[in-house]
SERO-4910 file (N, C-alpha, C, O; in steps of 0.05 Angstrom, whole numbers):
BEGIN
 pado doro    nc1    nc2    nc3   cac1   cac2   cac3    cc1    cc2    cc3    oc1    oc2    oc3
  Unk    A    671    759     29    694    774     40    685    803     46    670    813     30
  Unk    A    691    816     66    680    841     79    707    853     61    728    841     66
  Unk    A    707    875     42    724    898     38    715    921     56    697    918     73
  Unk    A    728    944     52    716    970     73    724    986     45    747    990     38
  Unk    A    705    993     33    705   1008      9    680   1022     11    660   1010     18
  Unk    A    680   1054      5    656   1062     -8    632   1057    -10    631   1043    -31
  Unk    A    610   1060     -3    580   1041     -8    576   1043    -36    579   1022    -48
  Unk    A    571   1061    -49    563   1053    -67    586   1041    -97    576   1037   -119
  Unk    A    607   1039    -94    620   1015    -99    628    985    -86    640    967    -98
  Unk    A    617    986    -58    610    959    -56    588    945    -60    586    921    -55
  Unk    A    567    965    -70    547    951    -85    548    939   -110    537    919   -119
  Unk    A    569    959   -123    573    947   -153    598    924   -153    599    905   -169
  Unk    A    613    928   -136    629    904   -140    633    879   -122    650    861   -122
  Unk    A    609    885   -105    608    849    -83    609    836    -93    616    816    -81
  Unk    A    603    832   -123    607    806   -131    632    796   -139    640    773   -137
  Unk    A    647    820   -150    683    811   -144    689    797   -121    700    775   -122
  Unk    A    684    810    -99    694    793    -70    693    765    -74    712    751    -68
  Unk    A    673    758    -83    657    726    -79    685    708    -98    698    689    -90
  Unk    A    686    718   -116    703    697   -141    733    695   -134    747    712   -124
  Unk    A    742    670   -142    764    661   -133    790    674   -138    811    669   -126
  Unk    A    785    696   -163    810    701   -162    822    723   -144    846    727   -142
  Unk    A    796    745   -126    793    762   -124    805    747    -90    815    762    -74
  Unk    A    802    727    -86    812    708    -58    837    702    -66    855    703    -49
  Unk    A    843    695    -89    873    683    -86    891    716    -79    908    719    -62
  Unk    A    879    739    -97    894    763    -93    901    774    -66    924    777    -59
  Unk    A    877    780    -48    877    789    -33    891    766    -18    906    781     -6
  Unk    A    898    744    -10    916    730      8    941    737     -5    959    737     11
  Unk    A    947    744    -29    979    749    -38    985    771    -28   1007    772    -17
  Unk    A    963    802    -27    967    825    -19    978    827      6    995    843     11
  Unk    A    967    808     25    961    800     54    979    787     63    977    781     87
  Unk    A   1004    778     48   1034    766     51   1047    786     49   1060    794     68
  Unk    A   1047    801     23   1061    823     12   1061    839     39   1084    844     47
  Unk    A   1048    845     48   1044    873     65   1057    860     98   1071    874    112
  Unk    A   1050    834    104   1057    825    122   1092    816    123   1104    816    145
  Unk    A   1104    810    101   1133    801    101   1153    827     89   1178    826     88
  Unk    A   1139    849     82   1154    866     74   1141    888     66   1116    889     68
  Unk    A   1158    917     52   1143    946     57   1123    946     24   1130    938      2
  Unk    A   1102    955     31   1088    953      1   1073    979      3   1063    990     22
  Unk    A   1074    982    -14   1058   1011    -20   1032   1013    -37   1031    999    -57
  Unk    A   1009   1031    -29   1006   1047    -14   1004   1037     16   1007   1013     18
  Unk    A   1000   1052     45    993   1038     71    958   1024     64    939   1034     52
  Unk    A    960   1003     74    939    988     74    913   1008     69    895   1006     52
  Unk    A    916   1026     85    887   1041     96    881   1047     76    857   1052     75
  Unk    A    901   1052     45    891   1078     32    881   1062      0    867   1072    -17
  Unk    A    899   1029      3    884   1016    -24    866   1019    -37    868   1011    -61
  Unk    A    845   1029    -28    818   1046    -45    810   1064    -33    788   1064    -22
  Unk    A    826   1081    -31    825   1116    -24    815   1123    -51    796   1138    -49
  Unk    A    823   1116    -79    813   1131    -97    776   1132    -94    762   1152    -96
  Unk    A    765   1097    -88    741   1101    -91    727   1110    -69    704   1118    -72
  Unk    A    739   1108    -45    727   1126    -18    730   1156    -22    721   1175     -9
  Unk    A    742   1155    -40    750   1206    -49    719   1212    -65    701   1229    -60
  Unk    A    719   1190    -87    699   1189   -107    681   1170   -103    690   1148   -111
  Unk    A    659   1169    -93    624   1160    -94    623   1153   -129    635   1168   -144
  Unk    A    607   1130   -139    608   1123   -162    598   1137   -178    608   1142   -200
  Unk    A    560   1149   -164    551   1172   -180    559   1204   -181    544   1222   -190
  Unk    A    588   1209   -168    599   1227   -172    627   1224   -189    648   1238   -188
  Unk    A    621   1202   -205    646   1214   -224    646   1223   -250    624   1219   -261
  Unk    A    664   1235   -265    663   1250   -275    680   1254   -300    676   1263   -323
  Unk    A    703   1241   -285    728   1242   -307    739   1220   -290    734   1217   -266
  Unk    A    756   1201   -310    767   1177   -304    801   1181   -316    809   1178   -339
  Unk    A    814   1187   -296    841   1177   -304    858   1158   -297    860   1151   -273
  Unk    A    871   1148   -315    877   1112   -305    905   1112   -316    913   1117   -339
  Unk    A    921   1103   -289    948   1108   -286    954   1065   -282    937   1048   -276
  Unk    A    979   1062   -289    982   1036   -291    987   1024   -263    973   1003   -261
  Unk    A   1004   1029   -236   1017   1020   -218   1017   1041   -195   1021   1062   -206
  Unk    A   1015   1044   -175   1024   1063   -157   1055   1073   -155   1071   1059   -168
  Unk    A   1064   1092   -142   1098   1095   -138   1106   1084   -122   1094   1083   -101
  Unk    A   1126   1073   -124   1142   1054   -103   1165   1055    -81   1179   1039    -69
  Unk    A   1162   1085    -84   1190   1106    -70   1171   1110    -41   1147   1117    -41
  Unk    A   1189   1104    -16   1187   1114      9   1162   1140      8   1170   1162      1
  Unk    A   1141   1136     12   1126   1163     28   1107   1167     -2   1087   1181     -1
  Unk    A   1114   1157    -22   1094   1173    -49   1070   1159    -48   1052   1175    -41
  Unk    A   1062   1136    -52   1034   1124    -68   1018   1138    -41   1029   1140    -20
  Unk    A    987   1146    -45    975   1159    -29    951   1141    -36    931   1148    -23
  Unk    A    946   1120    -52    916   1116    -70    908   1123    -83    887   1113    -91
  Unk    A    922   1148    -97    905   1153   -124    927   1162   -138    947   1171   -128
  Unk    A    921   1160   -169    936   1140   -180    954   1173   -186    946   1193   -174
  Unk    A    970   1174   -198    997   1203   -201    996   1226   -171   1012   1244   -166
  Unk    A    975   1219   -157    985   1232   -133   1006   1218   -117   1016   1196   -118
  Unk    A   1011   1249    -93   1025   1241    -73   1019   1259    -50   1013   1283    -55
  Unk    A   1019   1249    -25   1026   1267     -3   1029   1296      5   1051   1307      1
  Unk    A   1013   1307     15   1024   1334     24   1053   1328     36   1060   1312     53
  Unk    A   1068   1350     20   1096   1349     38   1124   1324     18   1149   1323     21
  Unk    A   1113   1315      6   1127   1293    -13   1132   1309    -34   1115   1323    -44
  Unk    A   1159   1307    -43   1166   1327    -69   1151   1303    -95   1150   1280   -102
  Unk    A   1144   1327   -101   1130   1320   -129   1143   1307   -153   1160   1318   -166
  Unk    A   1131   1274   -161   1150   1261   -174   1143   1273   -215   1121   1282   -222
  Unk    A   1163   1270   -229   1174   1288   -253   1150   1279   -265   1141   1296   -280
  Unk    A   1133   1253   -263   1106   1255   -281   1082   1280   -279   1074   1296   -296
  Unk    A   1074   1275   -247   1057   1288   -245   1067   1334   -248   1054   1354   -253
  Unk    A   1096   1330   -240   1109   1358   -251   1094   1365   -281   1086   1387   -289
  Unk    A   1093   1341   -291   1090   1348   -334   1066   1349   -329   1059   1366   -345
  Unk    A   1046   1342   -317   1024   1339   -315   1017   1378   -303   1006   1397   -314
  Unk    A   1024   1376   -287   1016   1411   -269   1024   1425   -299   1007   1438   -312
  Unk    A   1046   1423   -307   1056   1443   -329   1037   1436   -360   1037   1454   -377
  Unk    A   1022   1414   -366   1006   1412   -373    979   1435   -377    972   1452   -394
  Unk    A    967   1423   -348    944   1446   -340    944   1466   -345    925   1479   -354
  Unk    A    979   1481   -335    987   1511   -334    985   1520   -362    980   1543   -370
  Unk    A    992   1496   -378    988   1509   -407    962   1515   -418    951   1536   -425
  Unk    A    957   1499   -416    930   1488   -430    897   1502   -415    877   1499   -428
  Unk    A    896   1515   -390    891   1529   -380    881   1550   -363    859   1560   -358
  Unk    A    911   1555   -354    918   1579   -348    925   1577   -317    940   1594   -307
  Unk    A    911   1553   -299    919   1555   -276    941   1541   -269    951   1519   -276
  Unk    A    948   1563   -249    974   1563   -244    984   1532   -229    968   1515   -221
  Unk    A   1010   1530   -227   1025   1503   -220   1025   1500   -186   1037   1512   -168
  Unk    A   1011   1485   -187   1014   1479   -143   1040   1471   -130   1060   1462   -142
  Unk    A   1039   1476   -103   1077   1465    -90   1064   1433    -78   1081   1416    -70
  Unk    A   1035   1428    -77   1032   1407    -74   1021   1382    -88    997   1381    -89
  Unk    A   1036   1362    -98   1019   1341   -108   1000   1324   -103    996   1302   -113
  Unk    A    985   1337    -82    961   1313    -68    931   1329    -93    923   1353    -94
  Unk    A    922   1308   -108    904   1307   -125    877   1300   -105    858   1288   -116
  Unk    A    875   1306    -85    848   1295    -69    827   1317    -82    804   1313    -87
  Unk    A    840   1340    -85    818   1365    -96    805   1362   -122    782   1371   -127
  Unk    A    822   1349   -138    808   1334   -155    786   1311   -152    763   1315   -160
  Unk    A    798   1278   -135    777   1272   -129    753   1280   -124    732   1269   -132
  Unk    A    753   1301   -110    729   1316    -96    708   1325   -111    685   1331   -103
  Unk    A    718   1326   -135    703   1340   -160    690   1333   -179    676   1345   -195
  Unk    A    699   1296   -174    689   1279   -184    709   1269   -206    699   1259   -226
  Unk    A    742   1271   -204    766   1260   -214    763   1227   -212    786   1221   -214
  Unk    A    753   1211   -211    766   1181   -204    795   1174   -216    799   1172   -241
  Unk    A    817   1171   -195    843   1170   -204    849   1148   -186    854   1144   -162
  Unk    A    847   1127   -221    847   1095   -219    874   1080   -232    880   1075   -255
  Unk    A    889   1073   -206    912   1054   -222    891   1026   -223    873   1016   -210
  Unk    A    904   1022   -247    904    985   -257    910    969   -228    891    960   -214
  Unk    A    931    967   -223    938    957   -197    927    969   -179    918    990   -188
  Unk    A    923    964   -152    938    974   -135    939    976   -113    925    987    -96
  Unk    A    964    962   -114    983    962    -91   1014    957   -107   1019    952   -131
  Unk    A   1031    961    -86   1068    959   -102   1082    940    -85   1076    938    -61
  Unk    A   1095    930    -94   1130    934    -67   1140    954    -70   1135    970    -88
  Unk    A   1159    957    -48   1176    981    -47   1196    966    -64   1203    943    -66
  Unk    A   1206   1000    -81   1220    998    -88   1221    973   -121   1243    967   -131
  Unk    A   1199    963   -131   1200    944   -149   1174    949   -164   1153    937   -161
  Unk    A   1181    965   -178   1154    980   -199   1140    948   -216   1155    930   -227
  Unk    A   1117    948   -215   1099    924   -235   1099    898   -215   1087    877   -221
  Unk    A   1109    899   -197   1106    876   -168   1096    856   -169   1101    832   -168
  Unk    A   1066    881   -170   1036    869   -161   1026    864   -185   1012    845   -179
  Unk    A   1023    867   -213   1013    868   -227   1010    838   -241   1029    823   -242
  Unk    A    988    833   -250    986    801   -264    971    785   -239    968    761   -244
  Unk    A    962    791   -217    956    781   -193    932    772   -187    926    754   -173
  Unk    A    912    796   -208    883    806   -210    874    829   -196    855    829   -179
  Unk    A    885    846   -202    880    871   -189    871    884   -216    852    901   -216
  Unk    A    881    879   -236    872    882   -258    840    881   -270    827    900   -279
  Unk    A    830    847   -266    809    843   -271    786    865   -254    764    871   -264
  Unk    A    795    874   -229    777    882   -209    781    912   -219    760    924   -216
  Unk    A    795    923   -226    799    955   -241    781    950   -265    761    964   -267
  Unk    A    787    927   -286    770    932   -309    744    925   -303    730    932   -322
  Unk    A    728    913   -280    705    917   -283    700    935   -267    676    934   -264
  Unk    A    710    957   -250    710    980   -245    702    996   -270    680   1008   -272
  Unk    A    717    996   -286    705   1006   -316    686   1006   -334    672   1023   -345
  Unk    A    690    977   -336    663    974   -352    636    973   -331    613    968   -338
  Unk    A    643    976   -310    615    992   -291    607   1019   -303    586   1023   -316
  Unk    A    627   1039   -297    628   1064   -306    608   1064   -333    585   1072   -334
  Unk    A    621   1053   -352    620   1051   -384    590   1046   -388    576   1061   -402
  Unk    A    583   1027   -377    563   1018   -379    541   1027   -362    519   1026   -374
  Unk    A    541   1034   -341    517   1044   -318    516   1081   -328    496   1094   -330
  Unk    A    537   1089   -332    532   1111   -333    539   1133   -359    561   1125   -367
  Unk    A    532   1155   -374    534   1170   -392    548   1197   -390    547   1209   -369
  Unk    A    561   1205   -409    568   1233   -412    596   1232   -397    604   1255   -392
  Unk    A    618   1207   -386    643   1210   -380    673   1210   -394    682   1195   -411
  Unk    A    684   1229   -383    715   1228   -407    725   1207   -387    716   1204   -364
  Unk    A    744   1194   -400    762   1178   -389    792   1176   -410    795   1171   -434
  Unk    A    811   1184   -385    828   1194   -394    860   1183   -393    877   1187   -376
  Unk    A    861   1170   -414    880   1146   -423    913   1156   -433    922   1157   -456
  Unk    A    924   1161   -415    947   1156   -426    980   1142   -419    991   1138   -397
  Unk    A    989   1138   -445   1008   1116   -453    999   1097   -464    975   1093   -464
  Unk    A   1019   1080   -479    998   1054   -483    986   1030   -467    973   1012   -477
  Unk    A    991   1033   -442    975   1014   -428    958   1017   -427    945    998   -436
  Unk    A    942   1044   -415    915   1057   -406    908   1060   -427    883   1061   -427
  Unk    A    920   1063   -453    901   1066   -481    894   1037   -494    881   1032   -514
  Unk    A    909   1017   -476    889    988   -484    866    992   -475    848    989   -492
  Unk    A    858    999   -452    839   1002   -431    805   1002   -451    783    991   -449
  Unk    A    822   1026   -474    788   1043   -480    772   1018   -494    751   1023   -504
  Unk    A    781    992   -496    767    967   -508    738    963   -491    718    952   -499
  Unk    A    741    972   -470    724    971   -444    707    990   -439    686    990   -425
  Unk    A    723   1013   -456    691   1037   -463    679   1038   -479    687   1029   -501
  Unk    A    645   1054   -477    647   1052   -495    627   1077   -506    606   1087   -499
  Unk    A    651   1085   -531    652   1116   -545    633   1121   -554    635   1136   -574
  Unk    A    606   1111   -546    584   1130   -566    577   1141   -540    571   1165   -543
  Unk    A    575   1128   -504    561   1154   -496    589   1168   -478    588   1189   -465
  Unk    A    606   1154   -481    637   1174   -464    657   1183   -483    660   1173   -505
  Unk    A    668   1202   -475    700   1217   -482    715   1198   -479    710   1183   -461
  Unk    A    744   1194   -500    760   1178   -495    789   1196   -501    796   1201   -524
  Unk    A    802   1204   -483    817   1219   -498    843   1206   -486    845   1199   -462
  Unk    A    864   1204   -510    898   1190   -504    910   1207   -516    904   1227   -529
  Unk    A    933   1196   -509    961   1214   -512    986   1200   -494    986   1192   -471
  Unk    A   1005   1200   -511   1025   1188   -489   1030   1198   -461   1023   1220   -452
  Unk    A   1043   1176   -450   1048   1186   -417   1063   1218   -410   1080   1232   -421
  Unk    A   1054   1219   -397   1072   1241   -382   1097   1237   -366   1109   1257   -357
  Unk    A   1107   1214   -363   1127   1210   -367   1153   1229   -375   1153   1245   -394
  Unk    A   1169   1226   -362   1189   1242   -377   1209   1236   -400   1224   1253   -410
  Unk    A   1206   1197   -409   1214   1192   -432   1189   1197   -456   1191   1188   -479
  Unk    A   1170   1209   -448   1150   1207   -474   1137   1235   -466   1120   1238   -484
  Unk    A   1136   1251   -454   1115   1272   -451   1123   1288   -476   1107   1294   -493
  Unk    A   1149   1294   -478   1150   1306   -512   1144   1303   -530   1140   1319   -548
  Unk    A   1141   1276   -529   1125   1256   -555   1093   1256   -556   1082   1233   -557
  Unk    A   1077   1276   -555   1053   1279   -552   1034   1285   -530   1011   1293   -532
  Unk    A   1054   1277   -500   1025   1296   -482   1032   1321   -477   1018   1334   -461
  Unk    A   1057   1334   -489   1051   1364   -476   1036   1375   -500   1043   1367   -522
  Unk    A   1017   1394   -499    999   1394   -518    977   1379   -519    964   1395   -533
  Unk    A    964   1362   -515    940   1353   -520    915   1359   -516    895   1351   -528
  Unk    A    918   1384   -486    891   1391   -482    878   1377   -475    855   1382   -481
  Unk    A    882   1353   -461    859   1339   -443    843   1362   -423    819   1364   -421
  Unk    A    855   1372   -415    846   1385   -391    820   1405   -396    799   1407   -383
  Unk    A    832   1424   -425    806   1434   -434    785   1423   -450    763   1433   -456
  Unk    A    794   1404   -456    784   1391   -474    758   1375   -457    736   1379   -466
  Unk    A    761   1359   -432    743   1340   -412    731   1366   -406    708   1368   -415
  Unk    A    739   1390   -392    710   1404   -389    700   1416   -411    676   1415   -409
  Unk    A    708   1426   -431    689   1427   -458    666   1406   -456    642   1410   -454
  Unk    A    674   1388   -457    649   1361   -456    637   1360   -429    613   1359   -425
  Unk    A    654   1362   -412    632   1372   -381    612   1382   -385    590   1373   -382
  Unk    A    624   1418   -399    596   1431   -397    575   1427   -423    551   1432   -422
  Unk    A    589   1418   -447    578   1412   -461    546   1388   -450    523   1391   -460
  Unk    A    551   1371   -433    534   1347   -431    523   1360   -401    524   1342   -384
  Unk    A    515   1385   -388    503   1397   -369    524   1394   -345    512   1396   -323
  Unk    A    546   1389   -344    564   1382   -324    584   1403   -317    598   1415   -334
  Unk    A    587   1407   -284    604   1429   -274    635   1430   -286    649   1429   -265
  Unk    A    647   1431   -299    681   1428   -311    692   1422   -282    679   1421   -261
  Unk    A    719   1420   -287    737   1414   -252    753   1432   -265    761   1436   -288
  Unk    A    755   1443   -235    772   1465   -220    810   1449   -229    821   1435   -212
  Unk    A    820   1452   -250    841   1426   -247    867   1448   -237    889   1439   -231
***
């Protein structure tokens, strides 16, 4: 199966293409998108790994689903659009940073500046329906994210990956913590960000270990 992804993640994952479940998915995606509105636009389904080259990543954050509201999912996973008001997660998230620190809160939620830096911002899923959060999920989009991971985990050294809620903190089974950062904390969310992610210091915390392990910190 020809994907249009990234080169050097279609080297590591052609062999997904080949296996059956990775065929049954993509013909469901391929209804989905054809009989009705699904989110993100086709083009951008692996925008996260076309932002981020494999040996430029850096920091791994792993969001469960894309958004499912008119105009938000962009491909990577808590962004959105220049011009799209900023949904109340990634809000806790900016006010996060601002705490933790010091730079200031943006009017835009497009996280590509991140990518750029070597962010990989990886939903579990993804793709949505409109309008019907968890859609797609159970389909195998799943299997093809977690060996996205345990690629990471395994090929390469010195990465945080950055888990939160409890879904994405099942995830860290798949890392593994002697040569990466694992850092969780509940979602940012606005039923749980009180409950442990405001405060956590991910943010200074992943470049502490950046520069700690000879690595540029991100500009967050």
């Amino acid at each position: 199966m020809n994907v249009k992804i990234e080169p050097s993640w279609n080297r590591r994952l052609k062999s997904e293409w080949e296996k059956p479940y990775f065929s049954e998915l993509a013909q469901f995606v391929h209804n989905e998108y054809r009989q009705g509105v699904v989110y993100p636009p086709a083009s951008r389904i692996f925008a996260a790994f076309d932002a981020c080259p494999f040996e430029d990543v850096k920091v791994v954050i792993l969001g469960q689903d894309p958004y499912h509201g008119p105009g938000q999912a962009n491909g990577l996973c808590f962004s959105v659009a220049d011009g799209v008001e900023i949904p109340r997660s990634l809000q806790n998230i900016f006010k996060e940073v601002n705490a933790d620190t010091g730079a200031p809160i943006p009017s835009s939620g497009n996280l590509e500046r991140w990518a750029r830096q070597g962010v990989l911002l990886l939903n579990a899923t993804l793709t949505v329906r409109a309008h019907n959060a968890g859609s797609h999920q159970n389909h195998g989009w799943e299997t093809l994210t977690d060996s996205v991971i345990r690629h990471l985990s395994e090929e390469r050294e010195g990465l945080v990956f950055i888990l939160w809620g409890a879904y994405a903190g099942r995830k860290a089974e798949l890392i593994d913590s002697s040569k990466h950062l694992i850092l969780k904390s509940a979602h940012p969310s606005p039923l749980s960000a009180s409950r442990g992610f405001f405060g956590n210091h991910h943010f200074s915390r992943a470049n502490d270990y950046l520069k700690a392990h000879g690595q540029t910190p991100v500009n967050w």
